[in-house]
C-alpha positions as CSV (number, residue, x, y, z in Angstrom):
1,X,58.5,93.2,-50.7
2,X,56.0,92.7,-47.8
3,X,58.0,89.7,-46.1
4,X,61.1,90.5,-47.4
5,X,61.2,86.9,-48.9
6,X,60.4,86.5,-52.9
7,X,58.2,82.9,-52.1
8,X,55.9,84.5,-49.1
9,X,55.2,87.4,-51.1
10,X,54.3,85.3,-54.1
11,X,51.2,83.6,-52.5
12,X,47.8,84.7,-53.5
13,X,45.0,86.2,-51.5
14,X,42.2,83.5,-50.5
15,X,39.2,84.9,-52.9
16,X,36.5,86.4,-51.1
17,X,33.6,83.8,-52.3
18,X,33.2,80.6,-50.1
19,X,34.3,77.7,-52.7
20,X,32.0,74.7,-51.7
21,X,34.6,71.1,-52.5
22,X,31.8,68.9,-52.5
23,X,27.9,67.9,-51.5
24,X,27.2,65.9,-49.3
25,X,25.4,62.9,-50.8
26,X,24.7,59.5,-50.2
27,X,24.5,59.7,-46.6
28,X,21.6,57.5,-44.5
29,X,19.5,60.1,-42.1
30,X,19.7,59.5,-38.5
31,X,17.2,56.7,-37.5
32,X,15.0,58.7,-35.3
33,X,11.4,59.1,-35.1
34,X,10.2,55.9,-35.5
35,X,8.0,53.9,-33.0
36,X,10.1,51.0,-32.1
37,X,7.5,48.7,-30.7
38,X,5.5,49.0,-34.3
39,X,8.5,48.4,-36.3
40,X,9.0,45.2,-33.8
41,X,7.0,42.3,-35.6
42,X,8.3,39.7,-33.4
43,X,8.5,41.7,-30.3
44,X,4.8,42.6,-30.9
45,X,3.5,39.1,-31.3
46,X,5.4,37.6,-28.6
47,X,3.5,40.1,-26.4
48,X,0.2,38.7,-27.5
49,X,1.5,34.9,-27.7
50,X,2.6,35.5,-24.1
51,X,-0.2,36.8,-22.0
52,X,0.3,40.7,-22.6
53,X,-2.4,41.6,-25.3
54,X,-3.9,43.9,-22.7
55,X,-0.6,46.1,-22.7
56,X,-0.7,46.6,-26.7
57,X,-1.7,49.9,-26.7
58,X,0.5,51.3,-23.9
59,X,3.7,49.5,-25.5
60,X,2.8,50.8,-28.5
61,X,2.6,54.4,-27.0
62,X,5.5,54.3,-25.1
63,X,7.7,52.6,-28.0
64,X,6.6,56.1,-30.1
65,X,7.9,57.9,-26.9
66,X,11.1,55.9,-26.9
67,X,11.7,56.1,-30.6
68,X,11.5,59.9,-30.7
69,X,14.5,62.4,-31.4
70,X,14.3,63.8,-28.2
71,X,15.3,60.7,-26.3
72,X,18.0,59.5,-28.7
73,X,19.5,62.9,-27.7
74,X,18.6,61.8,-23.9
75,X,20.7,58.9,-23.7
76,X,23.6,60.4,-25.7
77,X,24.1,63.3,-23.5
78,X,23.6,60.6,-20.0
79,X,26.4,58.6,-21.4
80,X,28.9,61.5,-22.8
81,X,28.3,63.0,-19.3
82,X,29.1,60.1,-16.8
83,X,28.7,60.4,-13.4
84,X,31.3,62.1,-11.3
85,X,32.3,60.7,-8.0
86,X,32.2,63.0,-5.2
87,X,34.2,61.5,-2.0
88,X,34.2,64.6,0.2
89,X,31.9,67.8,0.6
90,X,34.4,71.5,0.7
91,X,34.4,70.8,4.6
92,X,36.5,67.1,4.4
93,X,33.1,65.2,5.9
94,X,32.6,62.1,3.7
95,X,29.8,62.2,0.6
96,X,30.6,59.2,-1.2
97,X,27.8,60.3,-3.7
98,X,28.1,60.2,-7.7
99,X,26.6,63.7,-9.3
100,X,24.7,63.0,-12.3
101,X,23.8,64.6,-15.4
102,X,20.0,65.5,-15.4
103,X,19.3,63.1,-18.4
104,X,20.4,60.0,-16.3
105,X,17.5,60.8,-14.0
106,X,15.1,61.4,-16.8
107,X,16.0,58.3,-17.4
108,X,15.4,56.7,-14.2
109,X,12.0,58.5,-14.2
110,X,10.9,57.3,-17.1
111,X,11.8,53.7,-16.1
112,X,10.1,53.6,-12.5
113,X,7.1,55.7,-13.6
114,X,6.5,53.5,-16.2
115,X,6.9,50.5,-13.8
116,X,10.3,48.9,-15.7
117,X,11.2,48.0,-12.3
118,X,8.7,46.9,-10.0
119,X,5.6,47.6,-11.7
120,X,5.1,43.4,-12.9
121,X,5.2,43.0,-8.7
122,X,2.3,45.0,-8.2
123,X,0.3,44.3,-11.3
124,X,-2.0,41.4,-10.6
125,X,-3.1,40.3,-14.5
126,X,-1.5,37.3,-16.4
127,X,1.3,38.7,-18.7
128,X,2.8,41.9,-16.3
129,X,5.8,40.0,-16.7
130,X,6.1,40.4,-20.1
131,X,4.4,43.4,-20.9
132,X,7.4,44.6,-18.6
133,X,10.2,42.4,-20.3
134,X,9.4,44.2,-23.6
135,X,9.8,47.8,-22.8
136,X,13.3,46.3,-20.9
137,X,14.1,45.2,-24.6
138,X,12.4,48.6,-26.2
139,X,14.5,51.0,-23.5
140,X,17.5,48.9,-24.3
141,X,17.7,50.0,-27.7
142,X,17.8,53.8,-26.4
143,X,20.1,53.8,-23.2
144,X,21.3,50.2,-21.3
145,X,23.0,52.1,-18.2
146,X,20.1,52.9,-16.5
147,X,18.5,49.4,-17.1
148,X,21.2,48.3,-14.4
149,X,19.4,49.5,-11.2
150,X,16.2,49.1,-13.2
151,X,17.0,45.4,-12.9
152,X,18.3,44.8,-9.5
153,X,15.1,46.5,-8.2
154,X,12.9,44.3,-10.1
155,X,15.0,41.5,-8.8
156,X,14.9,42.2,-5.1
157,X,11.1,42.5,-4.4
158,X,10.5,38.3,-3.9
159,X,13.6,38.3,-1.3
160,X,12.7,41.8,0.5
161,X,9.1,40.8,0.4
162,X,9.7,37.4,2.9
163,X,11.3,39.9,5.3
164,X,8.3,41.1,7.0
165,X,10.3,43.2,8.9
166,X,11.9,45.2,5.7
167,X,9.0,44.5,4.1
168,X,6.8,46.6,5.6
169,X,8.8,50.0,4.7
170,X,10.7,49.0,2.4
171,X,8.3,46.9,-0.4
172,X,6.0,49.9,-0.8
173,X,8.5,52.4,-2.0
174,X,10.3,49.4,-4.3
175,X,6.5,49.0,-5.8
176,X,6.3,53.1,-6.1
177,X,5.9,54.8,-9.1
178,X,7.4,57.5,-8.2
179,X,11.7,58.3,-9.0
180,X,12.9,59.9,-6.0
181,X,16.5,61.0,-6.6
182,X,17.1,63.1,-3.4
183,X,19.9,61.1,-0.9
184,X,17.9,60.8,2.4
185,X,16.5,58.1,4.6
186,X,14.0,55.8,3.1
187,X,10.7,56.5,5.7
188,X,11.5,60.6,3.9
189,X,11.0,58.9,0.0
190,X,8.4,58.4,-2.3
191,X,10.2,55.8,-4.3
192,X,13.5,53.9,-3.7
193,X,15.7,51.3,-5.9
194,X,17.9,49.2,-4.6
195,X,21.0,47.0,-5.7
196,X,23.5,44.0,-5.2
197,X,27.0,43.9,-4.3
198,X,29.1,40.2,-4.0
199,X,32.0,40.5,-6.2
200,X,35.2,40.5,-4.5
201,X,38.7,41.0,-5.7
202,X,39.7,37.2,-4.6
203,X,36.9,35.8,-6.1
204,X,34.6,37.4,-8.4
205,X,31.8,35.1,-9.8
206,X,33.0,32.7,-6.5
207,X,30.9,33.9,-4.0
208,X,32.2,31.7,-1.3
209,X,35.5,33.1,-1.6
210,X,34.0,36.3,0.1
211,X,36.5,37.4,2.4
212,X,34.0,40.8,3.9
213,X,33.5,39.7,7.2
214,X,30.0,39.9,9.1
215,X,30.1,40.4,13.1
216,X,26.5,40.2,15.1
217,X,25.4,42.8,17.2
218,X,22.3,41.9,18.2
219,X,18.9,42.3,16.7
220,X,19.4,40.9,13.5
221,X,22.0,43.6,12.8
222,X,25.6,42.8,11.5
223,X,28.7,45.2,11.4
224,X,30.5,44.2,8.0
225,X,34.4,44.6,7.9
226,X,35.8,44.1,3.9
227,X,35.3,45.4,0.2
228,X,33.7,45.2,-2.5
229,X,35.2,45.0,-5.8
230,X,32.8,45.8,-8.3
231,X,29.3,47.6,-7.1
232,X,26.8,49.3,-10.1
233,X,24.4,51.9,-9.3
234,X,25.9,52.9,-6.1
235,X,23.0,55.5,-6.2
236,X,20.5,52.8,-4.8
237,X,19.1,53.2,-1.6
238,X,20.1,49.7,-0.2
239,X,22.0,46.8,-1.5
240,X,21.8,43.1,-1.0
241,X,25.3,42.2,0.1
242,X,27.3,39.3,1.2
243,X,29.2,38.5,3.5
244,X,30.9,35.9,5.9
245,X,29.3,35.4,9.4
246,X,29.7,33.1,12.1
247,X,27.6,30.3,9.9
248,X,29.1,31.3,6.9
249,X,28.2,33.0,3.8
250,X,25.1,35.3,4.3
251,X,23.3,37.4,3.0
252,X,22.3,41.3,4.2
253,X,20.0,44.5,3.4
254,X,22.6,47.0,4.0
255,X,20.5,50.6,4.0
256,X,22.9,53.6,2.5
257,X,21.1,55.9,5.4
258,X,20.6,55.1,8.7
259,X,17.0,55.7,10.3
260,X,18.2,58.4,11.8
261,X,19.4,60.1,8.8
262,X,23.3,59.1,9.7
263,X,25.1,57.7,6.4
264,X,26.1,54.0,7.1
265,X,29.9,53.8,6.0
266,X,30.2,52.9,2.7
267,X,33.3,54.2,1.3
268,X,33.5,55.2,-2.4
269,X,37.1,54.3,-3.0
270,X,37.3,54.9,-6.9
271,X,35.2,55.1,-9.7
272,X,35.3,52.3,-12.1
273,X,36.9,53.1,-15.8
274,X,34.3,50.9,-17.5
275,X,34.8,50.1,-21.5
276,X,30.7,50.6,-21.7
277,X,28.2,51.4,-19.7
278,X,29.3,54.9,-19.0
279,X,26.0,56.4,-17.5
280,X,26.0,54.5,-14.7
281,X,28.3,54.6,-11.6
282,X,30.3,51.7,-10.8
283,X,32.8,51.4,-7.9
284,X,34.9,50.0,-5.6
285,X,33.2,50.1,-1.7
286,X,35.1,49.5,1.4
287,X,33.2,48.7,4.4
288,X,34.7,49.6,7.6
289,X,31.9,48.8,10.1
290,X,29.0,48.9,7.8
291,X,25.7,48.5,9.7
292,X,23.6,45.5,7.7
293,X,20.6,43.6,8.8
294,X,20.7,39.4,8.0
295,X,18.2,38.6,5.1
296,X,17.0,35.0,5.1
297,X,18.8,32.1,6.9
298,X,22.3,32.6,8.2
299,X,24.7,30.6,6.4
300,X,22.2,30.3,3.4
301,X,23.4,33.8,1.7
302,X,23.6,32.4,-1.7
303,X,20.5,30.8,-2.4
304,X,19.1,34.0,-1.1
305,X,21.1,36.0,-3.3
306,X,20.8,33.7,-6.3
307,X,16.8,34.7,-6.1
308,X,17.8,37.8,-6.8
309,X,19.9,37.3,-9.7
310,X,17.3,34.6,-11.5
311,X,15.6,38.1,-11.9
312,X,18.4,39.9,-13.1
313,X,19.6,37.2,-15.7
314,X,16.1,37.4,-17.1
315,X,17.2,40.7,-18.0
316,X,20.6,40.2,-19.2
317,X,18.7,38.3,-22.0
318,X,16.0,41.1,-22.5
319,X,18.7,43.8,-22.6
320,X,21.4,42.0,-25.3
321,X,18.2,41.2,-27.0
322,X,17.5,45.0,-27.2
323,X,20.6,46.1,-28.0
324,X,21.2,43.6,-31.3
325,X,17.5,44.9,-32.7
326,X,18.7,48.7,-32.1
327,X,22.0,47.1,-34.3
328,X,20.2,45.4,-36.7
329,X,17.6,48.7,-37.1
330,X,20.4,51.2,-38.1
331,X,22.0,48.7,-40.4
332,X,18.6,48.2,-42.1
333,X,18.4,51.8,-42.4
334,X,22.0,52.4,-43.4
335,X,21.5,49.8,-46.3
336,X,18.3,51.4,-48.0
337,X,20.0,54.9,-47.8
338,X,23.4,53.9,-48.9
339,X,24.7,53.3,-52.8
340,X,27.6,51.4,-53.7
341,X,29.0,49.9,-57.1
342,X,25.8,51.3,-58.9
343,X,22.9,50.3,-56.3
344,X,21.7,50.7,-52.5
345,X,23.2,48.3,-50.5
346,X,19.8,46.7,-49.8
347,X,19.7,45.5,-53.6
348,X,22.9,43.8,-53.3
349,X,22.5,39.9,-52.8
350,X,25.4,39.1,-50.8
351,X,24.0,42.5,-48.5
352,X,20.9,40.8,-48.2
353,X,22.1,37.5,-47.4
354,X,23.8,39.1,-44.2
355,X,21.2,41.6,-42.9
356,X,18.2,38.6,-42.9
357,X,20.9,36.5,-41.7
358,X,20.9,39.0,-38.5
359,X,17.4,39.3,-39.1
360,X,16.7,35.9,-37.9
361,X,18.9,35.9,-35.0
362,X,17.3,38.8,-33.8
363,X,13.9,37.4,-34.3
364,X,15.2,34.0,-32.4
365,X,16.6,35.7,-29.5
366,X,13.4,37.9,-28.8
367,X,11.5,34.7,-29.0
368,X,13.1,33.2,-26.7
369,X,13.5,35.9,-24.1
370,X,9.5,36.6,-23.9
371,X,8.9,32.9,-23.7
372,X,11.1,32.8,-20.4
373,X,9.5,36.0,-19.3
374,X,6.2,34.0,-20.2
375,X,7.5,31.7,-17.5
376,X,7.9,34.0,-14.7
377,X,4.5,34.9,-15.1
378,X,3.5,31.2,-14.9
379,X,6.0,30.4,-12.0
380,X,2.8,29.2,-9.9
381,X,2.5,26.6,-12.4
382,X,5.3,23.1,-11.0
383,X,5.6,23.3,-15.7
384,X,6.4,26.7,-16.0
385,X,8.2,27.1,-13.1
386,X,10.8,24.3,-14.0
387,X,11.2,25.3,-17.5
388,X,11.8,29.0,-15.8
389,X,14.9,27.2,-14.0
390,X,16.2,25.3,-16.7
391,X,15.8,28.4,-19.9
392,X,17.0,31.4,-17.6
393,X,20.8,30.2,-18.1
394,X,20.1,29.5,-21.5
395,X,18.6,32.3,-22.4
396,X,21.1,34.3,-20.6
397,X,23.9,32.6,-22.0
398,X,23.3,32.8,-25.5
399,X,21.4,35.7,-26.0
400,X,24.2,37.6,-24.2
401,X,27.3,35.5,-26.2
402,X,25.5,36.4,-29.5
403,X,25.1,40.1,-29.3
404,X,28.6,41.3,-29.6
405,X,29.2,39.1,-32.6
406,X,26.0,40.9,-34.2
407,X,26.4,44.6,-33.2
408,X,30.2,44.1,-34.4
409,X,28.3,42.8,-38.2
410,X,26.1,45.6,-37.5
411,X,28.8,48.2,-37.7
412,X,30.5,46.5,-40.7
413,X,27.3,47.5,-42.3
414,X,27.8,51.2,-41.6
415,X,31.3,51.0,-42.5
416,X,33.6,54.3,-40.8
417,X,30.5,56.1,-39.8
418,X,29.5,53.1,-38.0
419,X,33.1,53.1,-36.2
420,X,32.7,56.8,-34.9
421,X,31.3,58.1,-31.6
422,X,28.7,60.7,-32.9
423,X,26.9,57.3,-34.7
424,X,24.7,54.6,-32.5
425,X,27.0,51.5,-33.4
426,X,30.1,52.7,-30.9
427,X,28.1,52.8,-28.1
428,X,26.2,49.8,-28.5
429,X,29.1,47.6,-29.6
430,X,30.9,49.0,-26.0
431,X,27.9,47.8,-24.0
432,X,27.2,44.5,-26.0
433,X,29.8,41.9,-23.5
434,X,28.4,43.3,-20.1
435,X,26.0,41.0,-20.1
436,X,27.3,37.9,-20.4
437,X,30.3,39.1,-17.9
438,X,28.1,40.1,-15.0
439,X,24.9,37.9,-13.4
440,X,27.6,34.9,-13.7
441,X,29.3,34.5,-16.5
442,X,29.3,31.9,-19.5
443,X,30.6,28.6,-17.6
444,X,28.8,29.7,-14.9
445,X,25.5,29.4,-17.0
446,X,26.8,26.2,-18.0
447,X,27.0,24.8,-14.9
448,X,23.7,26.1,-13.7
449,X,22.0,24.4,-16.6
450,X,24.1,20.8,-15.4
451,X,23.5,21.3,-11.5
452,X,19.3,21.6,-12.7
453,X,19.4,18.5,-15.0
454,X,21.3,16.8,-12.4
455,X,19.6,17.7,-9.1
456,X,16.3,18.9,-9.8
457,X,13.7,15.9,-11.6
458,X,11.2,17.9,-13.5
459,X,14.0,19.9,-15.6
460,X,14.3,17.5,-17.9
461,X,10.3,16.6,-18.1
462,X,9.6,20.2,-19.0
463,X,12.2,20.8,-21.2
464,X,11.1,17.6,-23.6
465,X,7.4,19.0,-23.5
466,X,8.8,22.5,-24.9
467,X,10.8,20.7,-27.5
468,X,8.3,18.2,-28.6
469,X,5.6,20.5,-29.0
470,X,7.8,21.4,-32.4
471,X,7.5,18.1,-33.2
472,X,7.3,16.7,-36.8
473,X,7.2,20.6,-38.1
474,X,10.7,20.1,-39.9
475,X,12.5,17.2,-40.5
476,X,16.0,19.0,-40.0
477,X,14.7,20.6,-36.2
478,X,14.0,16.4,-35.7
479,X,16.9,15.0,-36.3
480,X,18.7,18.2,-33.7
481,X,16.4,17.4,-30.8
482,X,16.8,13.3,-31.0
483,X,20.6,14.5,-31.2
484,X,20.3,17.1,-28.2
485,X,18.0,14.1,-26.6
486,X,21.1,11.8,-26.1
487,X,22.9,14.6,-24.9
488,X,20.2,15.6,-22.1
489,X,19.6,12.4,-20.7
490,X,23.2,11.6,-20.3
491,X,23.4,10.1,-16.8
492,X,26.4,12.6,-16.0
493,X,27.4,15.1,-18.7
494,X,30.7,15.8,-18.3
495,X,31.1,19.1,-17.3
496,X,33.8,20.3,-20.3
497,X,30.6,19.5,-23.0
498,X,28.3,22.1,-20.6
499,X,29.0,25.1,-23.5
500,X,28.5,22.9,-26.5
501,X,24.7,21.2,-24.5
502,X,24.0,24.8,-23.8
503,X,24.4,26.3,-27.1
504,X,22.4,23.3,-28.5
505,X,19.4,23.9,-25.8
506,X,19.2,27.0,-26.9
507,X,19.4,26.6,-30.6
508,X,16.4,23.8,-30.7
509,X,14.4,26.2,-27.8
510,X,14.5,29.2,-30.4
511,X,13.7,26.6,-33.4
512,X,10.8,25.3,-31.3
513,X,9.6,28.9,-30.8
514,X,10.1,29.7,-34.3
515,X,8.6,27.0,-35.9
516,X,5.3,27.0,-34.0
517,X,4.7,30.5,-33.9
518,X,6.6,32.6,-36.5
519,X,6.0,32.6,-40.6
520,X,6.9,29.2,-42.6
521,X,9.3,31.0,-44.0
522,X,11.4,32.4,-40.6
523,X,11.2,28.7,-39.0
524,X,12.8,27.1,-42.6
525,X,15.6,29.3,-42.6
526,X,15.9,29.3,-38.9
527,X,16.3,25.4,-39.3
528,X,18.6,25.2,-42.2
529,X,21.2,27.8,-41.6
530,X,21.3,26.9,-37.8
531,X,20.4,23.2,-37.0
532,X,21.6,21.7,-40.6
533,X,24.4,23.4,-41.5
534,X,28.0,23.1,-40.8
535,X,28.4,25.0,-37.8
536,X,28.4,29.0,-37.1
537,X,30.4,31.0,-40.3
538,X,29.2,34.1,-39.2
539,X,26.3,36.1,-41.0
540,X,25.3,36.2,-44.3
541,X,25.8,32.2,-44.6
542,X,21.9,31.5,-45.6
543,X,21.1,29.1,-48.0
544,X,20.4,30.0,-51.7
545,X,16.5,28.8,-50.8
546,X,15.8,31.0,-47.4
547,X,12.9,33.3,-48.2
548,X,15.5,36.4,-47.5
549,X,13.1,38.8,-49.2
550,X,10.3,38.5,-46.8
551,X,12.4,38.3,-43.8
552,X,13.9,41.5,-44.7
553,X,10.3,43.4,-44.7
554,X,9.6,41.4,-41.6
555,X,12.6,43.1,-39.7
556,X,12.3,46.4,-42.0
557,X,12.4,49.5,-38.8
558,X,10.4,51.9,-40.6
């Protein structure tokens, strides 16, 4: 015996041929290789609806770019390779630096030299505003961590801009095309981004509960004692910051590098652990005599701030809006690969029913997001600028609040596959709450929308021209905005309804949109499943009569 044990020296040799258990079969190719700004009907004519025909050809070219292999690849390797924090150099001097993989600042690069940031600041024609909201919403279906100091740039230009003293260095490099990773003063760069940082561990979305304390030193300078709970992209080259002075809550341009080429204390205490957004660095900052210079008015740091974020919730409704079409795409896709019960999922009926279902939420949501990009374009205009007020919160409440609910659908589609890492789904549905958690949350949105119907006279006037322009096109969308009507001219809604009026401004806003300027067909079963039904049942509710078959090849991603 070889083993000395009957059993172990009864087992067979493995054969020498490789025995294959099964093919595999029935399995959807990645989704890669496509141009996503031509498989984009809506996106495509909301660009030349909304002032941006001119950028048709260069969307187009960069959506090819953006749709390619190589830069699904990209973002996957930025986000399985976050960014390390590095508090100390061998020596025990302080860093408090993130190292980066090299495809986070590919990513980067590609943003600012394609002017994702700052290029609608420095881009005189009508419509740079939403040429530049739709690559957000294209770049958001590839990689959404990078978007974060993307955004915050954009944002800061109008407040930096009124500073002439920062202005004159500083609005130059923000307006730059050129991505300058290296960590050394400004006056050394060719390009710079910058950030924000207010949340606090008291008070989070309550800004005046800011307990970092700002003490003058002459000059227009401020040493700032305190924290900072939660800061993104701590690899900007300054920060908007708040803070308490003498006056009260202010606002401050706090530089991570000194003139001199001294770093200005801002202590990296840990990383943040973050569900999503992996590729980019979030932390926790304490500032222990952090040099800042006053921005604006003393004691008027949040209107100042708030600028800011108008810009920034702007994108929080471009970016969801991205993310749910990247969803909806690979479910698409999934469903004309995949067979079950004798056919593709695409031919079943109750399949069907839910992907136009998506479809059109999708299509609703882009809508409204390049009509409110539309409007920062127009902001000259006392219309345009008012309905730019009142539709930001809306559009950043609900476009954010849907997408989780539709990438979650999304992955149902898929099935396991779409539960798994290696696939697109998991990484989306991880990133799909940030944005309705940070820019102010969803009651915060709410009460936004209240304070402007309440406070500021030509909300209301510029909504009711928006809405009535739909007028008469469906007898369903009618009888919701004389509804919604009552609601709006309330002489004090109360503030517990501010949810329900927001979801309903919302809903007619994207039926208005819908109505006048997508198919017959989009703007019926916009109408019936959403203003005349019974309230949300999730997807795949349409009615037996919604045109589900052209909606489908409306949405189709290839």
């Amino acid at each position: 015996m070889k083993n000395g044990d009957p059993w172990l020296d009864s087992c067979p040799p493995l054969p020498a041929e490789t025995i294959h258990t099964h093919a595999v079969e029935n399995q959807a190719s990645p989704l890669q290789n496509i141009n996503l700004y031509r498989v984009n009907r809506a996106l495509q004519e909301a660009v030349q609806r909304e002032g941006a025909a001119w950028a048709d050809d260069e969307i187009g070219r960069l959506g090819a770019e953006l749709g390619s292999a190589e830069w699904i690849r990209r973002s996957d390797l930025a986000n399985r390779n976050p960014p390390v924090l590095k508090n100390f150099d061998p020596y025990g001097e302080r860093r408090d630096e993130f190292e980066f993989h090299p495809a986070w600042h590919e990513c980067l690069r590609w943003l600012k030299g394609n002017g994702v940031d700052t290029g609608a600041w420095a881009d005189p024609r009508p419509g740079a505003h939403v040429r530049r909201a739709a690559l957000f919403q294209l770049f958001a279906e590839v990689e959404c961590g990078s978007l974060c100091p993307t955004t915050m740039t954009y944002g800061s230009v109008p407040v930096v801009s009124r500073q002439s003293e920062l202005a004159r260095l500083w609005r130059p490099l923000l307006l730059s095309r050129d991505y300058d990773e290296r960590f050394i003063p400004a006056q050394h760069k060719r390009g710079v981004m910058m950030g924000m940082a207010m949340t606090e561990k008291q008070g989070g979305s309550d800004v005046r509960a800011n307990s970092t304390r700002a003490e003058p030193i002459g000059g227009g300078w401020f040493r700032l004692v305190g924290h900072k709970w939660f800061v993104s992209a701590t690899m900007c080259d300054a920060f908007l910051i708040t803070a308490q002075s003498p006056k009260g809550i202010s606002c401050f341009f706090l530089p991570r590098l000194l003139p001199e080429g001294t770093r200005n204390p801002f202590n990296l205490v840990r990383a943040k652990d973050k569900l999503g957004d992996r590729s980019n660095a979030g932390a926790e900052v304490e500032l222990p005599g952090t040099l800042a210079y006053l921005v604006g008015e003393e004691g008027r740091g949040i209107p100042t701030v708030i600028e800011m974020a108008t810009y920034t919730r702007l994108d929080c409704a471009n970016g969801s809006t991205g993310i749910m079409r990247a969803a909806l795409s690979n479910a698409l896709h999934h469903a004309s690969c995949r067979q079950a019960f004798g056919k593709r999922l695409i031919d079943q009926p109750l399949m069907r029913n839910v992907l136009a279902d998506m479809a059109l939420e999708v299509e609703a949501h882009t809508a409204l997001a390049m009509r409110l990009a539309a409007a920062f374009d127009r902001q000259a205009e006392q219309h345009e600028d008012a309905l730019r007020r009142a539709i930001t919160p809306v559009a950043k409440y609900w476009c954010t609040k849907r997408c989780p609910a539709l990438v979650a659908e999304a992955m149902e589609v898929l099935g396991g596959i779409g539960y798994i890492e290696e696939a697109p789904l998991a990484r989306l549905f991880r990133q799909s709450p940030l944005n309705a958690i940070w820019e102010g949350a969803g009651s915060i949105m709410a009460l936004d929308l209240l304070r402007a119907l309440a406070r500021e006279p030509d909300t209301l006037p510029a909504l009711e021209v928006e809405l009535l322009a739909a007028s008469g096109l469906h007898p369903a969308y009618d009888r919701f905005v004389a509804s919604l009507k009552d609601e709006l001219t309330e002489q004090a809604p109360a503030q517990s309804g501010g949810r329900r009026l927001i979801v309903h401004l919302a809903l007619a806003l994207q039926a208005s949109l819908l109505l006048r300027h997508a198919p017959d067909f989009v703007g019926e079963a916009f109408c019936l499943s959403r203003l005349a039904g019974e309230g949300d049942t999730g997807f795949g509710t349409l009615p037996s009569n919604a045109a589900i078959d052209a909606i489908l090849e409306r949405a189709w991603p290839q």
